[in-house]
C-alpha positions in Angstrom: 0.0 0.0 0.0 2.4 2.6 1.0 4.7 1.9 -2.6 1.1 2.9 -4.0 1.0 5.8 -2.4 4.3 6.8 -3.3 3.7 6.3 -6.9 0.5 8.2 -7.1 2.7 10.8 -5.5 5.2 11.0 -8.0 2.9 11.2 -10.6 0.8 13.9 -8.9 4.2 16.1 -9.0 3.4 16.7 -12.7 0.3 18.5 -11.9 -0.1 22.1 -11.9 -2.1 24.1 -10.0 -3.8 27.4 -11.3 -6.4 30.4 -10.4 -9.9 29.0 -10.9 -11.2 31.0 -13.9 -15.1 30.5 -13.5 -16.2 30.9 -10.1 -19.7 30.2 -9.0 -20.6 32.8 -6.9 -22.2 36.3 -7.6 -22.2 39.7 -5.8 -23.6 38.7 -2.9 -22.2 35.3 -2.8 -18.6 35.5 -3.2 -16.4 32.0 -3.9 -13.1 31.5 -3.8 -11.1 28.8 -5.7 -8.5 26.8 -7.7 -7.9 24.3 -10.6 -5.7 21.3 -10.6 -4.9 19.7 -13.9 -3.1 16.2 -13.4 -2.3 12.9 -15.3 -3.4 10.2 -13.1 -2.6 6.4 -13.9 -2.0 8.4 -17.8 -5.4 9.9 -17.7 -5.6 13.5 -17.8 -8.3 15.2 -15.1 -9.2 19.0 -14.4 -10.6 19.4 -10.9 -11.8 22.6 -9.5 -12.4 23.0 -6.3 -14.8 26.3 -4.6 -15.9 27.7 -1.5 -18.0 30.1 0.4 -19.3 30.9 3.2 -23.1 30.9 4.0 -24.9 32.0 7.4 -21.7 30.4 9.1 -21.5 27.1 7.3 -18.3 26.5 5.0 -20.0 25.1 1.4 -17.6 23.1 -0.6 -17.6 22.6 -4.8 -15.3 20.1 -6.1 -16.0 18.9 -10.3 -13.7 16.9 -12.1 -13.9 17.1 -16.1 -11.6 15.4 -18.6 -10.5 19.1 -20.0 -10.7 22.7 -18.9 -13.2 23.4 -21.7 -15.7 20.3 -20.0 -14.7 21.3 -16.7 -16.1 25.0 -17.5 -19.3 23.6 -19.5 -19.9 21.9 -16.6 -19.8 25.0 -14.2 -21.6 27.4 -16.3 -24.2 24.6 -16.3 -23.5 24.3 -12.6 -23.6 27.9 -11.8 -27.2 28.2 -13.7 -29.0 25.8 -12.0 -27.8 28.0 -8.7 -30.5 29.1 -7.0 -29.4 31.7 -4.2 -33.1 32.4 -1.8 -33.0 34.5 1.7 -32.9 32.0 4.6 -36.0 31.1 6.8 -36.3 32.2 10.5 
């Protein structure tokens, strides 16, 4: 197990990691966040990975696309479906 670890390591150390360029938030609901691209086990992912903070609670995005161009497809999509409402009492 650990010589597994090791190597995913190693392979991990040609990944970069980069601004996120499409954020989900909106004026009110500010996100902060970066992109990994990586080969693992010779497959190329683009993870992003968002936050923000609502009423307290620390919300957490993470999406994982085979390219920067379906990892953005998929937050526009993401980000549209969004639906930001005032919280109850």
């Amino acid at each position: 197990m650990i010589h597994k670890l090791r190597d995913t390591q190693l392979r991990l150390r040609k990944s970069s990691v980069s601004e996120e360029p499409f954020l989900l938030g909106n004026a009110t609901h500010p996100f902060a966040g970066f992109r990994v691209t990586a080969a693992i086990h010779g497959r190329q992912i683009v993870q992003s990975s968002q936050l923000t903070l609502v009423h307290g609670f620390l919300m957490s995005f993470t999406i994982t696309g085979d390219s920067d161009q379906d990892l953005s497809e998929a937050l526009r999509s993401l980000q549209a479906s969004l639906a930001w409402t005032a919280a109850g009492p």
